[in-house]
C-alpha angles and dihedrals in degrees: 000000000000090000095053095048088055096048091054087047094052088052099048087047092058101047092055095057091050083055084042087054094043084053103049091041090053087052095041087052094045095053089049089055090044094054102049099053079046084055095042087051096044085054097046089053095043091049095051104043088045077060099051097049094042082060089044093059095042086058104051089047093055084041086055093040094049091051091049089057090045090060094043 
């Protein structure tokens, strides 16, 4: 009898940690999804905004060099 209580324990025990595993992989998969789209995002940002300031800059440099040779 006490041997067959703990083997149904034991059981019970073991498959929830198989839906437990299931669980924590399926989140695990989902964050990693998760962060990566964040990061690819991040990057594009980051990319786009470097461009436009890098034009910006360019810009303003050939404005300032137009108006030097203006005044010369």
């Amino acid at each position: 009898m006490k041997l067959s209580l703990m083997v149904l324990a034991l059981f019970i025990g073991l498959t929830g940690c198989a839906d437990l595993q299931d669980a924590g992989r399926t989140i695990g998969q989902t964050t990693k999804e998760v962060t990566t789209e964040i990061g690819h995002a991040t990057r594009d940002a980051t990319k786009a905004i470097g461009h436009a300031s890098r034009d910006a800059v360019k810009s303003v440099k050939a404005d300032l060099s137009d108006e030097g040779e203006k005044n010369n």
